[in-house]
Backbone as CSV, one residue per row, in Angstrom:
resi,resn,N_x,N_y,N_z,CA_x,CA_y,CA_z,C_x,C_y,C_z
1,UNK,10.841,-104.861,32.952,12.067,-105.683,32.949,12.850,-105.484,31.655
2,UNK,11.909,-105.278,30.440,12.362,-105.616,29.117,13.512,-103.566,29.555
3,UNK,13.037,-102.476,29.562,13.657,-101.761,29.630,14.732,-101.271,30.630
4,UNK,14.430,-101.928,31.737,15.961,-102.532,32.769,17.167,-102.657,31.901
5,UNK,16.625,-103.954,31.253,17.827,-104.630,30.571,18.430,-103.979,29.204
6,UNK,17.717,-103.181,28.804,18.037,-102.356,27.756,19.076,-101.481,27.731
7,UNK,18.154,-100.484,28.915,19.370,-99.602,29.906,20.863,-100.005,30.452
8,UNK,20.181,-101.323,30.923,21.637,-102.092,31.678,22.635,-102.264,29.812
9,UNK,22.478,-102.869,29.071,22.911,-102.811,27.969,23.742,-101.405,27.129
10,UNK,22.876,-100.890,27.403,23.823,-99.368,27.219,24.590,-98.688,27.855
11,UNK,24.546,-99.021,29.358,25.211,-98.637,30.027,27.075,-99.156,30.075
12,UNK,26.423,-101.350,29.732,27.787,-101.519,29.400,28.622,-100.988,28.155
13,UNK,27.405,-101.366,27.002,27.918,-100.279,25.790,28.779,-99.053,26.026
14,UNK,28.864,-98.226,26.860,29.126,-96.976,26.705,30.593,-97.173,27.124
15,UNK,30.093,-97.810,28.510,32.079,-97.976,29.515,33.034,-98.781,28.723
16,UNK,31.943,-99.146,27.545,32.928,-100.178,26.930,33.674,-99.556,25.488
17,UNK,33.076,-98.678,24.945,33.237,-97.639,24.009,34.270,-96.696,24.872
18,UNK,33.741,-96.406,26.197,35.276,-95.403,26.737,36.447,-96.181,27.054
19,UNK,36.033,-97.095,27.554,37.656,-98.044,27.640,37.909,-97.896,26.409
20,UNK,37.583,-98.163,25.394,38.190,-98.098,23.852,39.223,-96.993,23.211
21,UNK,38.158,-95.850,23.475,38.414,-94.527,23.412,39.686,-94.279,23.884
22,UNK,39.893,-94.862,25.604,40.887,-94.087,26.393,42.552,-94.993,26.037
23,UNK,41.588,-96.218,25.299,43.340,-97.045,24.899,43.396,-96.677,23.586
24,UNK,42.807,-96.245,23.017,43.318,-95.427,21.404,44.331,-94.074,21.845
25,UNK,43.278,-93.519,22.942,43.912,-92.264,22.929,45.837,-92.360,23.839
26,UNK,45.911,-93.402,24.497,47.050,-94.138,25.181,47.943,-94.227,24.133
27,UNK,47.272,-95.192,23.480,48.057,-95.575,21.924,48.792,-94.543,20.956
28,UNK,47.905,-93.523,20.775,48.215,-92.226,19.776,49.169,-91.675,20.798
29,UNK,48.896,-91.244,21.922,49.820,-90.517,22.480,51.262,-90.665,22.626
30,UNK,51.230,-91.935,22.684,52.206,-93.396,22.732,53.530,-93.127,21.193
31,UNK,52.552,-92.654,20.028,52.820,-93.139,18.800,53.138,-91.401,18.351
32,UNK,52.835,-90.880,19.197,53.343,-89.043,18.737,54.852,-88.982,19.448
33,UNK,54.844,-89.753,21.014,56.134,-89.431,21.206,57.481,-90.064,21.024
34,UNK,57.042,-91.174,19.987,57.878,-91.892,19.087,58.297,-91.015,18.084
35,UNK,57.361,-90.322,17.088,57.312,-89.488,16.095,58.345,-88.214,16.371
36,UNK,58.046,-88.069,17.863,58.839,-86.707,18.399,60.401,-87.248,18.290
37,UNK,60.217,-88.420,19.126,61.956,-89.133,19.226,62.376,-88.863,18.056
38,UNK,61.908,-89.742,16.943,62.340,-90.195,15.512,62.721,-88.865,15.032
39,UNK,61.947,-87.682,14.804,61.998,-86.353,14.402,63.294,-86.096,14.906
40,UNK,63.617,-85.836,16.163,64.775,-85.556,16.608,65.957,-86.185,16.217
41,UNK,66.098,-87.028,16.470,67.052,-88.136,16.466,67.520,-88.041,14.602
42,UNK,66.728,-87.966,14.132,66.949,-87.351,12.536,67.679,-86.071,12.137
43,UNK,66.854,-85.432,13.385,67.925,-84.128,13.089,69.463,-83.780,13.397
44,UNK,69.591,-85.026,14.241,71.074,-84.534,14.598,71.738,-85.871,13.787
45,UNK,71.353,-86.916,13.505,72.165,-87.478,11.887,72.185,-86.282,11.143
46,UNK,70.640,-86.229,10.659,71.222,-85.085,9.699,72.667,-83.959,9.467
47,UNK,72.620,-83.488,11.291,73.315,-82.665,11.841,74.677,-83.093,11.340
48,UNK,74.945,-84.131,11.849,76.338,-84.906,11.897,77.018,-85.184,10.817
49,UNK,75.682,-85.208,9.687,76.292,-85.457,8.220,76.490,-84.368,7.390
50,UNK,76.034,-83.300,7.775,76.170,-81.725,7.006,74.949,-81.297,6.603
51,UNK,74.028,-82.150,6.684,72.928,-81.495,5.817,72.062,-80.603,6.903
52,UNK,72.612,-79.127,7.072,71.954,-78.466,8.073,70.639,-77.654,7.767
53,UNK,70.009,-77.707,6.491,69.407,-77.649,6.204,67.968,-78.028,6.448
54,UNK,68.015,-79.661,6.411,67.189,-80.710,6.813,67.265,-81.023,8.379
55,UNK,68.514,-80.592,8.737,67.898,-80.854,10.418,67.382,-80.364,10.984
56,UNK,67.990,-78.646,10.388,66.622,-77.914,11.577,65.413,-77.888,10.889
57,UNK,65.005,-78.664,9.439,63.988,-79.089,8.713,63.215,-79.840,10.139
58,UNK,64.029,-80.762,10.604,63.599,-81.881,11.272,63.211,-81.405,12.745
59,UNK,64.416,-80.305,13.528,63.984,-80.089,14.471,62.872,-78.785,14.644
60,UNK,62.681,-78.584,13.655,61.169,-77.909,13.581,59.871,-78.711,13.730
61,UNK,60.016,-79.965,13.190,58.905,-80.755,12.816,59.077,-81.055,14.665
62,UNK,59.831,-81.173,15.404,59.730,-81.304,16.603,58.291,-80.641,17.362
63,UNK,58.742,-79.494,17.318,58.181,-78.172,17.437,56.782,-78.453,17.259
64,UNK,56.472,-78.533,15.815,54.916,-78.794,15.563,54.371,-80.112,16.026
65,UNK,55.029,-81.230,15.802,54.286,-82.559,16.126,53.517,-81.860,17.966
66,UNK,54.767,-81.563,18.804,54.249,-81.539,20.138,54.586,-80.436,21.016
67,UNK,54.252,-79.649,20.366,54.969,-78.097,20.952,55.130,-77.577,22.716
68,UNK,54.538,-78.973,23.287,54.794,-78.847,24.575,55.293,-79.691,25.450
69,UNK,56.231,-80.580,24.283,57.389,-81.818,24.936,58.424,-80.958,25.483
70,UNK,59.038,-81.455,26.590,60.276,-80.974,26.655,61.608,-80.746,25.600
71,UNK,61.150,-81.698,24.580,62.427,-81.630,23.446,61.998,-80.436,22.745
72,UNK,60.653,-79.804,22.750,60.347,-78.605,21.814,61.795,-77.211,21.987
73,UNK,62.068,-76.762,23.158,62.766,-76.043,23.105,63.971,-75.884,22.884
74,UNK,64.621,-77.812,23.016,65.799,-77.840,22.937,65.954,-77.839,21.350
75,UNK,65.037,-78.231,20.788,65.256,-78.242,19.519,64.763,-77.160,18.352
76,UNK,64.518,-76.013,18.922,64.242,-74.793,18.834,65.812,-74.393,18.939
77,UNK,66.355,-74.672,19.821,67.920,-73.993,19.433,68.725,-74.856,18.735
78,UNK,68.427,-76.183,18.763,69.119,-76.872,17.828,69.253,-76.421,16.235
79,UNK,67.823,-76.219,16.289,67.921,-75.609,14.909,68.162,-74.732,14.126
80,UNK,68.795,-73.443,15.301,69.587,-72.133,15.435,70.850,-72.657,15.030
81,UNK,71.033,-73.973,15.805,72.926,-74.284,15.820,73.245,-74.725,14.359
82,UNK,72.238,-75.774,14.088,72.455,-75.952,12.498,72.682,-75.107,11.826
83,UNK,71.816,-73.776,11.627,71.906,-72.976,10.440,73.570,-71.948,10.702
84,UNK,74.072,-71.903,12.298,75.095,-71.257,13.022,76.458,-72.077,12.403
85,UNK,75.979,-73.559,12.097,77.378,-74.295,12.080,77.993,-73.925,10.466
86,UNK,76.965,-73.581,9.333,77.197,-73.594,8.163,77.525,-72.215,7.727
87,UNK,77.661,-71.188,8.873,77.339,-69.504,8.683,76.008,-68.927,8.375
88,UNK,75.392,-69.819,8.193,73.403,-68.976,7.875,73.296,-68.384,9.002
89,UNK,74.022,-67.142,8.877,73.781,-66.291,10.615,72.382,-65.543,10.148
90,UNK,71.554,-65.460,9.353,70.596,-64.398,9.331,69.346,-65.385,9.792
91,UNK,69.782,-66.833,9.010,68.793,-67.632,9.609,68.667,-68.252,11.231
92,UNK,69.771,-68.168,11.579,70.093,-68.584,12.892,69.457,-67.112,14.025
93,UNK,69.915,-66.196,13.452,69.349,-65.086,14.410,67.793,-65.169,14.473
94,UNK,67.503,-65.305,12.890,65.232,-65.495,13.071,65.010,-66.613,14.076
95,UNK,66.041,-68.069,14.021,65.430,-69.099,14.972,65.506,-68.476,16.318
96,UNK,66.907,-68.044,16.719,67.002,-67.597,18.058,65.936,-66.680,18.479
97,UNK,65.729,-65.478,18.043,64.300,-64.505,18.271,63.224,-65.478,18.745
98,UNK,62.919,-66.170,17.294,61.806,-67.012,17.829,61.636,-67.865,19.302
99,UNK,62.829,-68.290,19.353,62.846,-69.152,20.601,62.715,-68.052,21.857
100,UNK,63.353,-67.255,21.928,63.146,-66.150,23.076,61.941,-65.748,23.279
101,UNK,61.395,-65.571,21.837,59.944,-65.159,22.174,58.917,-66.095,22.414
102,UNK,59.215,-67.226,22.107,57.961,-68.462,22.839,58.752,-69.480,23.604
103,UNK,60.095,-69.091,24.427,60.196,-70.071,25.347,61.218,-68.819,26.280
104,UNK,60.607,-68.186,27.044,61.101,-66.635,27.692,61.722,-66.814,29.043
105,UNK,61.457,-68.706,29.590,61.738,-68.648,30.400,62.683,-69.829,30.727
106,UNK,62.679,-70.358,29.373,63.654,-71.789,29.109,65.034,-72.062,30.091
107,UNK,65.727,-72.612,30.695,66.836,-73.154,31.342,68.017,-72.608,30.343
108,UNK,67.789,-72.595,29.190,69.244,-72.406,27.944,69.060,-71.066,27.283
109,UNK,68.383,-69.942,28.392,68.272,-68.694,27.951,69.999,-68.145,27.458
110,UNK,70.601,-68.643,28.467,71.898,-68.124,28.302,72.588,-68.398,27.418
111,UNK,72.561,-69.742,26.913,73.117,-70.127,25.406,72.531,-69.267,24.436
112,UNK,71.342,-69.121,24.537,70.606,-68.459,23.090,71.091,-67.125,23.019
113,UNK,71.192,-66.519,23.842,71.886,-65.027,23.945,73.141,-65.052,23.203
114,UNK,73.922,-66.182,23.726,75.312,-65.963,23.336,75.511,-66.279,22.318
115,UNK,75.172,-67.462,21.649,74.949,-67.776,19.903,73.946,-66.512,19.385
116,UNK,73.111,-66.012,19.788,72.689,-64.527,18.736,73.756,-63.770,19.134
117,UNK,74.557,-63.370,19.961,75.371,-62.558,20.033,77.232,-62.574,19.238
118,UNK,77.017,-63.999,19.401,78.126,-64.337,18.421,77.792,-64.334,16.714
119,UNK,76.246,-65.138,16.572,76.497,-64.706,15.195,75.953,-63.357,14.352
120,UNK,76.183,-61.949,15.016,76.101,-60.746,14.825,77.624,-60.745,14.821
121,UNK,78.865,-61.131,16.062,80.166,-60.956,15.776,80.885,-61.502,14.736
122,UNK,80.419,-62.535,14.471,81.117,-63.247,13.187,80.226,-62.626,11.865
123,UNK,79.678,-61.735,12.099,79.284,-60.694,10.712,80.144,-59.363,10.178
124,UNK,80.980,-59.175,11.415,82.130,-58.121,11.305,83.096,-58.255,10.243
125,UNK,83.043,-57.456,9.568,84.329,-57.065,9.096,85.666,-56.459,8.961
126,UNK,85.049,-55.088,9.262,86.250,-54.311,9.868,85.718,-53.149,9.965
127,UNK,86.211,-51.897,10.574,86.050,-51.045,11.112,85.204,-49.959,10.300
128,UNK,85.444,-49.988,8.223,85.255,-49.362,7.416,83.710,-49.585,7.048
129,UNK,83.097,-50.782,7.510,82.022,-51.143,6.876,80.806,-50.586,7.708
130,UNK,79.080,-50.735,7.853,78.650,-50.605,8.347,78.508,-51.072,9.620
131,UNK,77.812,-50.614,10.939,78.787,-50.961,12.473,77.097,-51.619,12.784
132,UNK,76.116,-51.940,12.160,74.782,-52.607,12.405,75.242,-53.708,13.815
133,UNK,76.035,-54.859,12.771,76.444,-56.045,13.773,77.155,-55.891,14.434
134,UNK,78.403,-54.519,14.624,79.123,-54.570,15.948,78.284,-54.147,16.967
135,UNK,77.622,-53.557,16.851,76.783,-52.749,17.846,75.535,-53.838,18.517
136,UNK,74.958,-54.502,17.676,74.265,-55.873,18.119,75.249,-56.488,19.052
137,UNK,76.240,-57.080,18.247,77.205,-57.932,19.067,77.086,-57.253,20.245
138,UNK,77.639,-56.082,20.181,78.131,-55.323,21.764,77.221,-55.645,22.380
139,UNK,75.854,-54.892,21.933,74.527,-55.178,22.862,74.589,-56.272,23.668
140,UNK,74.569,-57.654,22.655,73.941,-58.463,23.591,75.211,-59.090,24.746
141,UNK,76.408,-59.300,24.061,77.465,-59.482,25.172,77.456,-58.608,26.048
142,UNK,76.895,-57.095,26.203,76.867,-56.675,27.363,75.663,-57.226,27.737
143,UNK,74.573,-57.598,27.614,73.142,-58.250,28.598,73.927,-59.292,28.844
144,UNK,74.825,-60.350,28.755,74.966,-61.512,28.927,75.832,-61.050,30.248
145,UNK,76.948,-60.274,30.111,77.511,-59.885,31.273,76.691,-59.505,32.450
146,UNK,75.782,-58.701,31.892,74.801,-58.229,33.011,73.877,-59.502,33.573
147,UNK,73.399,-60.293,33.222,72.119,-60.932,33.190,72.663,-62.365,33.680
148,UNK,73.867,-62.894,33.071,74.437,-63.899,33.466,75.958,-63.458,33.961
149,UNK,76.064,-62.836,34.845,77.776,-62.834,35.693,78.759,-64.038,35.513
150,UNK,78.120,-64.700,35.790,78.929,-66.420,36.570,78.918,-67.241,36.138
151,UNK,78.890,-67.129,34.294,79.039,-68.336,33.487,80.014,-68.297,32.824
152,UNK,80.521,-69.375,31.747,81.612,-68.975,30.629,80.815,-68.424,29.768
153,UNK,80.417,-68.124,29.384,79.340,-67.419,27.792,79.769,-65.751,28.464
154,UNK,79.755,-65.339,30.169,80.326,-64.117,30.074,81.852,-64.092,29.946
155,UNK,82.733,-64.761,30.554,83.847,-64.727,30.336,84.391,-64.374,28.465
156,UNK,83.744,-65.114,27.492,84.114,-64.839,26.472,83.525,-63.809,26.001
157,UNK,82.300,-63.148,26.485,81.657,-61.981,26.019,82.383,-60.529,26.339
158,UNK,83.161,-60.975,27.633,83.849,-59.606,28.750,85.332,-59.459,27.373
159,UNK,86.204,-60.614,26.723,86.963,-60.608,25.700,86.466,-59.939,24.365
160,UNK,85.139,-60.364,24.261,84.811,-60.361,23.203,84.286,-58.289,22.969
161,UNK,83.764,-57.943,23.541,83.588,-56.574,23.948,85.170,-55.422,24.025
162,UNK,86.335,-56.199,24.239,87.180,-55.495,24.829,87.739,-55.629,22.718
163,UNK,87.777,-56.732,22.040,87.728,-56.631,20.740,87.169,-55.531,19.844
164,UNK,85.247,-55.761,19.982,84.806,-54.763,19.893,85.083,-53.129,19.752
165,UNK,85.692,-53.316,21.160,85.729,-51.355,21.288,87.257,-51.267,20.572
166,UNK,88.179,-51.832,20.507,89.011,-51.594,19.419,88.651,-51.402,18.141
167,UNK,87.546,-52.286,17.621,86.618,-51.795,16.341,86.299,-50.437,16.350
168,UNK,85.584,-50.623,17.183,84.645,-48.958,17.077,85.426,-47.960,17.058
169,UNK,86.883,-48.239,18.119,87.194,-47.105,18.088,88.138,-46.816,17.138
170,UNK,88.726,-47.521,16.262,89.744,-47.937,15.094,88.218,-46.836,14.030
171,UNK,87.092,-47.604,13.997,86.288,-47.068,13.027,86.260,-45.137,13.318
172,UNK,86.061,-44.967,14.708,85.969,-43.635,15.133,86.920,-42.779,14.333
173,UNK,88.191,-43.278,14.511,89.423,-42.179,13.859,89.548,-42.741,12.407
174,UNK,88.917,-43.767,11.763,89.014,-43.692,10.375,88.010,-42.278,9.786
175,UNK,86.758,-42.389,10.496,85.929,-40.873,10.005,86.571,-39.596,10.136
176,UNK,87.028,-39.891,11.532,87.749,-38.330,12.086,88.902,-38.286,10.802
177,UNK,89.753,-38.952,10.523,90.708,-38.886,9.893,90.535,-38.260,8.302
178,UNK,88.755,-38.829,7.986,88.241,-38.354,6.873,87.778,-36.931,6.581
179,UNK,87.489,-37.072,7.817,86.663,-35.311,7.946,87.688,-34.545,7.898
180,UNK,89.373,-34.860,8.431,90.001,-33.787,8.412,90.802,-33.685,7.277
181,UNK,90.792,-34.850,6.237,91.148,-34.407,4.944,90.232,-33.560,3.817
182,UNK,88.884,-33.691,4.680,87.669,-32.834,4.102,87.664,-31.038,4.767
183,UNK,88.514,-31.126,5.323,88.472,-29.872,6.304,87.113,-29.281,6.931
184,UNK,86.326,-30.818,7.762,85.644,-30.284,8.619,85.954,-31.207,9.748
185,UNK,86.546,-29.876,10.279,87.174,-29.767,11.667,86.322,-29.856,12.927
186,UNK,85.122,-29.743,13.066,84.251,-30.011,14.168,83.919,-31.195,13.918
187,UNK,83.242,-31.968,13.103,83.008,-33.346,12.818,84.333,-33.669,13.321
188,UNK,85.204,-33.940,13.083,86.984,-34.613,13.385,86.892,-34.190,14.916
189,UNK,86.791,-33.009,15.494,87.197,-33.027,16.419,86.138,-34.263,17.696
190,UNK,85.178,-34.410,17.215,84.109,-34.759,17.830,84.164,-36.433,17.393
191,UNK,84.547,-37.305,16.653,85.160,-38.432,16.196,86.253,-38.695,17.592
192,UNK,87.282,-37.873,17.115,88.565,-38.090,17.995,87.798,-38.317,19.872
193,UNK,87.486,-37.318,20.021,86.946,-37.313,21.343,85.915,-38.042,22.114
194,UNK,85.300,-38.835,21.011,84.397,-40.439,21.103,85.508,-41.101,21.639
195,UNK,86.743,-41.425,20.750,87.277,-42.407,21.302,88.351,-41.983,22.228
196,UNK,88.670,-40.987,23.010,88.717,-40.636,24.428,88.324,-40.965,25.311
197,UNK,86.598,-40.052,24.978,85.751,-40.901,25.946,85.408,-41.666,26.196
198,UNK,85.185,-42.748,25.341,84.328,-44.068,25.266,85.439,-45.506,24.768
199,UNK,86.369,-44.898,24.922,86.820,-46.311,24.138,88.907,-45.973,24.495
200,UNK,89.226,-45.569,25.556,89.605,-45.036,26.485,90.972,-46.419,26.722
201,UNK,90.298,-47.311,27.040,91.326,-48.566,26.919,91.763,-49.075,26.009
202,UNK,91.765,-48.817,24.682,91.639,-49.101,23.399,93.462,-48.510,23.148
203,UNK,93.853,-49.333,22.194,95.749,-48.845,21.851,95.158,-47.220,20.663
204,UNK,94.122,-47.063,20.234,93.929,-45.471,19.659,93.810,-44.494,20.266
205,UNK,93.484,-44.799,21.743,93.477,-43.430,22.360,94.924,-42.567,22.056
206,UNK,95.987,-42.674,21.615,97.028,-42.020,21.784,97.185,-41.865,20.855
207,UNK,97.033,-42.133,19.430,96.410,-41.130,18.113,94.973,-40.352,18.172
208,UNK,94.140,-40.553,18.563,93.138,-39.339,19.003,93.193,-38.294,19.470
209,UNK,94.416,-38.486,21.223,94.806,-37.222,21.574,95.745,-36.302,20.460
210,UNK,96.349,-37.123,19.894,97.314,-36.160,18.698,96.605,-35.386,17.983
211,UNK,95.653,-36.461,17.610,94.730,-35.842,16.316,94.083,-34.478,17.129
212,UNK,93.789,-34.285,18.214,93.126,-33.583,18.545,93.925,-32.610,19.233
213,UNK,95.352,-32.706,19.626,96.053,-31.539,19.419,96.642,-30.661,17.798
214,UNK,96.502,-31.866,17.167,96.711,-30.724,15.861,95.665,-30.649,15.215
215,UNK,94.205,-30.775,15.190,93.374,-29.815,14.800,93.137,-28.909,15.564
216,UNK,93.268,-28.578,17.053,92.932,-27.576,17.522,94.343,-26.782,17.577
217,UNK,95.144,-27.033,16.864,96.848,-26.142,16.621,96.019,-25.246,15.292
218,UNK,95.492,-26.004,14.364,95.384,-25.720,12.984,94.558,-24.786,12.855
219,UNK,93.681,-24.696,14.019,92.241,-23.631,14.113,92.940,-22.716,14.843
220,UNK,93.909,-22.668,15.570,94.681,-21.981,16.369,94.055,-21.469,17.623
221,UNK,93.704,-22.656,17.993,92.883,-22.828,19.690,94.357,-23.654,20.260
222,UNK,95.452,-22.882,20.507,96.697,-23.602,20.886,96.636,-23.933,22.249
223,UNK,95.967,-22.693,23.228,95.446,-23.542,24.825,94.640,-24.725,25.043
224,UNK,93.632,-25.283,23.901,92.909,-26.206,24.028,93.872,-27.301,23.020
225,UNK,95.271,-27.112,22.009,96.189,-27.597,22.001,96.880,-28.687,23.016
226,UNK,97.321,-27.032,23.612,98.239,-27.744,24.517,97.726,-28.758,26.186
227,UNK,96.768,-28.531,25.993,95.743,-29.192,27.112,95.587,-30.603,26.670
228,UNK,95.422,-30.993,25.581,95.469,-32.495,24.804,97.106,-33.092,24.644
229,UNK,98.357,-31.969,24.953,99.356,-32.373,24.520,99.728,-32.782,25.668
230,UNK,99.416,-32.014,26.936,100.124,-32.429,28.335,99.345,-33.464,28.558
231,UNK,97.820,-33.748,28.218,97.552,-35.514,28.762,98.055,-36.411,28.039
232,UNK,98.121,-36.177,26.471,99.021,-37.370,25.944,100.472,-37.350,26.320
233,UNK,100.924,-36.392,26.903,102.344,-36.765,27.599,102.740,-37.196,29.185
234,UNK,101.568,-36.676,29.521,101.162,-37.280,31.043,100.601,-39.416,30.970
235,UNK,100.133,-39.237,30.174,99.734,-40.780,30.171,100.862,-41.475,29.031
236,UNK,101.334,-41.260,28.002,102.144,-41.728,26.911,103.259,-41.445,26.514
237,UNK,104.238,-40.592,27.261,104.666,-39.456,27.441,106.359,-40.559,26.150
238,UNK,105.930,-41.885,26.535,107.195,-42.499,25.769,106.868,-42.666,23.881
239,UNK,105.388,-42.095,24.014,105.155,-42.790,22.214,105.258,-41.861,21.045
240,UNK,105.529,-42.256,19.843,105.340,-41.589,18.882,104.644,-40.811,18.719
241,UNK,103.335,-40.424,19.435,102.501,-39.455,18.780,102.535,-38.134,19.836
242,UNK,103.337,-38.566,21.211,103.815,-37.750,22.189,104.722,-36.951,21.306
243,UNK,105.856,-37.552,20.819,106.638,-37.044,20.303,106.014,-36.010,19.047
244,UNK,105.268,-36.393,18.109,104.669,-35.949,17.167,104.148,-34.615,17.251
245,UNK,103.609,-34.567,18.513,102.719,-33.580,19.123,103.181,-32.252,19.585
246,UNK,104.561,-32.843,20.257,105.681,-32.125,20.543,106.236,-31.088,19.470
247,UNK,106.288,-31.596,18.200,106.849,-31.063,17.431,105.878,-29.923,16.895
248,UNK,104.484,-30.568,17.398,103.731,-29.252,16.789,104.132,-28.067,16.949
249,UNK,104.086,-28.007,18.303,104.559,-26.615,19.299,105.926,-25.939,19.026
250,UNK,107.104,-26.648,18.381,108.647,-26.293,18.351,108.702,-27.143,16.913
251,UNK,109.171,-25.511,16.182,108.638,-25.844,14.417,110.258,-26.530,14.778
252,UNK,111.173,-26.369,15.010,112.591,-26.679,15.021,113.081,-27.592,15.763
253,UNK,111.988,-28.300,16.376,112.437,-29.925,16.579,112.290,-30.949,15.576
254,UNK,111.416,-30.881,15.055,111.290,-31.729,13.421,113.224,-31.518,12.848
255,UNK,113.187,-30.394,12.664,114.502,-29.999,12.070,115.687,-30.799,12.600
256,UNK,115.796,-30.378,13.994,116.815,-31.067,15.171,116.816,-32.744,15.286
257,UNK,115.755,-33.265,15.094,115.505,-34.409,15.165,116.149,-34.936,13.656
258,UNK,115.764,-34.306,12.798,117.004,-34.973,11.551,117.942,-35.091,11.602
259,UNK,118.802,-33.673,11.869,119.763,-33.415,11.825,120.643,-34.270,12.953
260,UNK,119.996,-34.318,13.995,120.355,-35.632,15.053,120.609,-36.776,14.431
261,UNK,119.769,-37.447,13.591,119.172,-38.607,12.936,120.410,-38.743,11.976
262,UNK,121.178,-37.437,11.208,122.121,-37.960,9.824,123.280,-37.926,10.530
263,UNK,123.601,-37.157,12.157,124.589,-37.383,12.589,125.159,-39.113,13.382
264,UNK,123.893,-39.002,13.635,124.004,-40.945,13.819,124.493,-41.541,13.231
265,UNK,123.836,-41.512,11.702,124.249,-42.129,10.820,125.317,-42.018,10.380
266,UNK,126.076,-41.043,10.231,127.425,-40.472,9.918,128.744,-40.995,11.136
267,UNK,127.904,-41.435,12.026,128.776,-42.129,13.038,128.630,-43.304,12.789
268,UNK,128.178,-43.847,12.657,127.676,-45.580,12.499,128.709,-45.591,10.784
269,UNK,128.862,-44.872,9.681,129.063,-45.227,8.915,130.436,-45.192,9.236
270,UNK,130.965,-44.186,9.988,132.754,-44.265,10.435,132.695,-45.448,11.171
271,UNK,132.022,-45.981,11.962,132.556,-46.681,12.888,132.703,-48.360,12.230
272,UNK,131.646,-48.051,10.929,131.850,-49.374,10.173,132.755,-49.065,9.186
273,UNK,133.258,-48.024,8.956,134.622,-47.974,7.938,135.977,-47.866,8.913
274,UNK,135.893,-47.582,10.140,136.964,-48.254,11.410,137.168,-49.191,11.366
275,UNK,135.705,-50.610,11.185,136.159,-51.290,11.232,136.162,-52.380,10.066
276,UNK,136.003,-51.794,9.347,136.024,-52.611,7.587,135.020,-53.165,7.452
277,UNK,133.713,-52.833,7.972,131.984,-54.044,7.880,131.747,-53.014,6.680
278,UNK,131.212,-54.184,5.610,130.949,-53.971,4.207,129.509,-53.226,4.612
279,UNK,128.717,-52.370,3.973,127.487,-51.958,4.581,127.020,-53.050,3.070
C-alpha cells in the first residue's frame, strides 16, 4: 500500500511539474512575440525619425529574436529600405542579397529585385565612369521584366532600361571617339558598331553611322563608306550627320554650303538695310 501511494504521488508530481512547464513555456512564447512587436515597431519610429541606422539595427533584432515569424522577412527588407532611404546603397544591396538568399520564396520577391536594381541605378553617373552599376542595373530590370511582366516595378524598369541604353551607348562613342583621336581605327570602328547593333533605338545611332562612314573614308574602304552613308540617309536622311557624311564624298559641298551660307547673309543684310532694322 505504502508503495501504491508513493507511486500515485509521483505520478501527480510529474503532471503537475508538466502543467508548469507547458504554462512557462505559453508564457515565454507569449513574451518573445511581444519582444518581436516592440523590436519592430521601434524600427519604423526609428525609421520615421531619420535614424536609419538604428532601425534596421532594430529590424535585424527582428530577425534573430524569431527568425521564423512572419515579420522576419518583412523586416529583412525593411532594413534594406532604411539603409536605401539615406543612399547606403552598398549596404542596402548586402541586406537585399541576404534576404533573397534566406527567404527565396517570400511574396515581396518582386520589391527586393527592384530596390537592388534601383540602388545599382542611382550609383550612375555618367557614361565616362566605370559601367559596373549600369550593367547591374540593366541586369536586374531586365529579370524583373522577365520574371514579373504585370506589375508596376516592370513598367518603371521597361523606362528605366530604355535610359540605360542611352548610357551605354553615349559611353560606346565616347571610347570610339577616343580611339580615333588615338588612331586606332579597328577599336573605333568596333565601338561605333556596338551601338548600331545593340543600342539601335538610342538618339546616337546617327553619329555612329557617321563615325563609321568616315573612318572607313579615312582607311579608304569608300564601298564599306558608302554602305554606312546610304543607311544613315535611308533612315536620317533629314540630320546633321546625313549631311556631314555627305560632304565626305563631295570635297566641294563643304565649300558650296558656305558660300550658300554668306550669300544668305548678304541678303538678309540688304533686306535689313531696305528696310532701316538696326542689326
Amino acid at each position: 500500500m505504502n508503495r501504491f501511494i508513493l507511486l500515485l504521488s509521483i505520478f501527480i508530481l510529474s503532471v503537475s511539474c508538466a502543467k508548469e512547464l507547458s504554462k512557462k513555456s505559453v508564457i515565454n512564447e507569449k513574451s518573445l512575440d511581444d519582444q518581436v512587436r516592440e523590436a519592430y515597431l521601434k524600427g519604423l519610429e526609428s525609421l520615421e525619425e531619420g535614424d536609419v541606422i538604428f532601425a534596421a539595427k532594430k529590424f535585424n533584432e527582428v530577425e534573430i529574436l524569431f527568425p521564423q515569424s512572419d515579420l522576419a522577412p518583412k523586416s529583412s527588407l525593411m532594413a534594406a529600405y532604411s539603409y536605401y532611404t539615406q543612399d547606403y546603397y552598398e549596404d542596402t544591396i548586402m541586406e537585399l542579397q541576404r534576404f533573397l538568399k534566406i527567404y527565396p520564396k517570400d511574396k515581396n520577391l518582386d520589391y527586393a529585385y527592384y530596390l537592388l536594381a534601383i540602388s545599382h541605378y542611382e550609383q550612375i553617373v555618367d557614361e565616362k565612369k566605370d559601367t559596373f552599376s549600369i550593367l547591374k542595373a540593366k541586369q536586374y530590370f531586365e529579370y524583373i521584366n522577365l520574371t514579373y511582366p504585370n506589375t508596376e516595378y516592370s513598367i518603371d524598369a521597361s523606362f528605366k532600361i530604355e535610359l540605360i541604353n542611352d548610357i551605354l551607348a553615349a559611353k560606346e562613342l565616347y571610347v570610339g571617339r577616343y580611339y580615333i583621336d588615338k588612331k586606332k581605327w579597328i577599336p573605333a570602328i568596333n565601338r561605333f558598331k556596338n551601338v548600331v547593333n545593340d543600342y539601335d533605338t538610342t538618339i546616337y545611332v546617327e553619329e555612329a553611322l557617321y563615325r563609321l562612314v568616315e573612318v572607313h573614308y579615312l582607311l579608304g574602304l569608300k564601298e564599306e563608306a558608302k554602305k554606312y552613308a546610304k543607311l544613315l540617309g535611308y533612315n536620317y536622311q533629314s540630320s546633321q550627320w546625313y549631311e556631314n557624311s555627305y560632304a565626305i564624298f563631295d570635297e566641294t559641298y563643304k565649300k558650296r554650303k558656305i558660300k550658300k551660307k554668306k550669300e544668305k547673309n548678304n541678303l538678309v543684310k540688304k533686306i535689313k538695310t531696305f528696310l532701316n532694322i538696326d542689326e
